[in-house]
C-alpha positions, 0 to 999 in steps of 0.5 A: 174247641174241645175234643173228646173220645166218647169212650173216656169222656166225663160224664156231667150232671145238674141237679137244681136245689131251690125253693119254687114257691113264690108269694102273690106278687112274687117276682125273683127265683133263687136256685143252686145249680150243682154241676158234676163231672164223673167218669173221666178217670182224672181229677181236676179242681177239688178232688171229689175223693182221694188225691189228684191222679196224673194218666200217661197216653198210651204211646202214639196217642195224640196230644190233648193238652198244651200248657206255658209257665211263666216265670218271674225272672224280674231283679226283685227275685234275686231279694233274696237269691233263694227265691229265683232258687226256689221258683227254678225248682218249682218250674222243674217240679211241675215240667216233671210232672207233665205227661208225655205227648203234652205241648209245653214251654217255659216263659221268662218274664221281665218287662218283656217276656222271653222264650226260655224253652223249647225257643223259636215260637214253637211248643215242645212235646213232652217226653223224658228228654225234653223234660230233661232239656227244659230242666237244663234250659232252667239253670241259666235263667237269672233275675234282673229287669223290670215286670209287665205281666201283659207281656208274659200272657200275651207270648203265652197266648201266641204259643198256645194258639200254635197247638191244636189241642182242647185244653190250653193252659198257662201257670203263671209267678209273679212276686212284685207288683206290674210296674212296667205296663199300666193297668188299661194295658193288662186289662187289654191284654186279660181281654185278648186273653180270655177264651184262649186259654186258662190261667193259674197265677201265684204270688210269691213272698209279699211284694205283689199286689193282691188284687192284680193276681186275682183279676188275672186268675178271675178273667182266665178262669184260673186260681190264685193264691199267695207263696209266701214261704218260697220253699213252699213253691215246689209243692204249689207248682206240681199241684197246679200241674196234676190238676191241669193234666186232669183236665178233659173237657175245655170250654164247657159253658153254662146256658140259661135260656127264659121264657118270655118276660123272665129274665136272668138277675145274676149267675155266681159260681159259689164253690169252691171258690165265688167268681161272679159269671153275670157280666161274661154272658155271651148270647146263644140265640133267642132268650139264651145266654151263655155263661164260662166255665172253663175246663173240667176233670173229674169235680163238682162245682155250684152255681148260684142263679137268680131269674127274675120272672112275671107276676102270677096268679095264686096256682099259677106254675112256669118254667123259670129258665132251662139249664144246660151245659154246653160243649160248643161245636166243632167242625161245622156240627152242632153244640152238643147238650152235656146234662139239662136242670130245669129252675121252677116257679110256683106262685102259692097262698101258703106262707110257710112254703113261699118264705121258706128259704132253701138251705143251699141258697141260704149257705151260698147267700152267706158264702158270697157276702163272706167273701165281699165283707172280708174285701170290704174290711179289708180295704177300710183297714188299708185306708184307716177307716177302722171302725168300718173295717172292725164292722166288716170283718166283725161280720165276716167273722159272724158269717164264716162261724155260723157257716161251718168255714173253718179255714176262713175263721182260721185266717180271720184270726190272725187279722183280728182279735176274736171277742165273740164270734157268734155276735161277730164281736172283734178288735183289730189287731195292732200289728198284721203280719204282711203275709197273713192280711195278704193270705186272707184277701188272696183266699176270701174267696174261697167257700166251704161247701153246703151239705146236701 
């Protein structure tokens, strides 16, 4: 559970954009729920300004944070030998950038996991001669053997629960596809997993399956992205690692409570990238639930929540569904409320005022169906459906322009010829480059921010 001086905690705030006018009749409450995090004095996630900061404890200090690398050492590394290479140096990378006093270990992963450093189920602390240590440890790592991934997470997780820290992180590289476990396994496994701890996961090259990266990242609250340039992995590793060391605060939790008779329809985080919360809710008493979100450092990320709430008469107000972050409780005490937004219904004969859609939900509504009809378009192309997949990715085009998503347009375009893109007139292109469908499916997610 997380822990936290008082002194150098975040700060979080909730600020609500919604249009609360409703028609006669009207029944669904749409609201962007912008949550906050300030004053930690680290940056995690998406930098608010400036560059991500790494802080050294001051000596003595406590240990705060526990993290795993898992390391893909399967035979398909060795094709070609600089990517064992390369994924050695990332690893290297990101243990140079761990602070001192931070639980740490290193994980081979083959079809069974293995302890590459400190060894003996144990976490080491991080310090100028452990690092070197590990370093040293990370020569004599090579590839051969198969891949089951559920195997890797769940030494990670045995690890992990030996250190009584707050933030508990893995980062995981994988560059093949998980032949040697099923996929009920790694299922089970994601399950066991979720709640203990959070998990970034890469794919390296164009061997690995899209889909089974992202589910990783999705069900550990973590991000995924693809490598495809293995000399690119240095950089990727010591980012991931500078926003995990600026994490502060774990296991914050959105909490939704309703009055009687409204109920939630679905919770989505939109940015900066969209994972749909609805189906992680946990019950947190009478007519509350609670949904994941996750570790925070200094960032900001938005929710989109929809409440569907009881008939009213003309002039009738209520309150829709209270919002509150939650920091669970420890040690016996009670959960402790972070920041509060209220989510408004007002029913009204004024048809300007309940047709009005608000621009922050009207962007994120865009943003989600972005995301899903690029999947969509995607996946037809795979099957050779491509009519439907010129349909989609069409859309997705029209979607991504008129939205200001620059960087998903830039992806599209390597995927489809672009006819007109306020129409979403496209062609499929006759030759894709593995990496460039890949980039766009491991990406699709990710959202541009409204300006508020």
């Amino acid at each position: 559970m997380a822990k936290f001086s008082k002194s150098t905690a975040p700060r979080f705030s909730v600020d609500v954009y919604q249009n609360a006018y409703l028609p006669e009749g009207g029944r669904e409450v749409n609201a962007i729920v912008t949550v906050t995090s300030t004053g930690g004095g680290t940056t995690g996630g998406v930098p608010l300004t400036g560059s991500p900061v790494t802080r050294t404890p001051s000596p003595g200090s406590s240990q705060d944070a526990a993290v795993v690398i898992m390391v893909d050492c399967s035979g398909s590394m060795d094709y070609p030998a600089t990517k064992m290479r390369n994924a050695r140096e990332a690893t290297a990378a990101a243990v140079d950038t761990l602070r001192d006093g931070v639980a740490f270990a290193i994980v081979g992963g083959t079809h069974v996991a293995k302890e590459i450093y400190p060894g003996d189920g144990r976490l080491a602390t991080a310090d100028p001669g452990t690092r070197r240590m590990a370093k040293e440890a990370l020569r004599a790592i090579g590839a051969g053997g198969g891949t089951a991934i559920g195997t890797w997470l769940r030494l990670a997780e045995r690890l992990l629960a030996t250190a009584d820290v707050p933030i508990r992180h893995g980062i995981l590289l994988t560059d093949g596809r998980n032949e040697h476990e099923s996929a009920a396994d790694l299922r089970a496994t994601l399950d066991a997993c979720a709640g203990r701890f959070t998990c970034d996961a890469r794919g390296v090259g164009t061997d690995w399956e899209v889909k089974e990266v992202t589910g990783i990242a999705s069900a550990l609250l973590g991000t995924a992205d693809i490598v495809a340039d293995p000399a690119g992995l240095a950089a990727d590793f010591r980012q991931m690692m500078e926003n995990a060391m600026g994490k502060e605060v774990a296991d914050v939790a959105l909490r939704l409570w309703t009055p009687v008779g409204a109920e939630i329809g679905f919770v989505k985080q939109v940015a900066p990238t969209v994972e749909d919360l609805t189906g992680r809710r946990t019950e947190a008493g009478p007519r509350a639930g609670d949904y994941p979100t996750g570790s925070w450092g200094d960032e900001s990320r938005d929710y989109h929540v929809c409440v569907r709430v009881p008939e009213a008469g003309i002039g009738q107000e209520m309150l829709a569904a209270r919002v509150s972050l939650i920091l669970p409780a420890t040690g016996g005490g009670a959960p402790e409320v972070l920041s509060q937004g209220l989510v408004r219904a007002v029913w009204t004969d004024d048809m300007a005022a309940s047709t009005a859609i608000n621009p922050q939900v009207a962007h994120y509504t865009g943003q989600a169906e972005l995301a899903q009809v690029i999947q969509q378009g995607l996946d037809a192309r795979k099957s050779g459906d491509f009519d439907g997949a010129t349909a989609k990715l069409g859309r997705a085009v029209q979607l991504a322009a008129s939205s200001g998503n620059a960087d998903t347009a830039k992806l599209l375009s390597k995927v489809v010829d672009v006819v007109d893109a306020a129409t979403g007139t496209v062609r499929l292109k006759a030759k894709v480059a593995d990496a460039d469908e890949m980039t766009l499916e491991t990406r699709s997610t990710k959202t541009v921010r409204v300006k508020k």
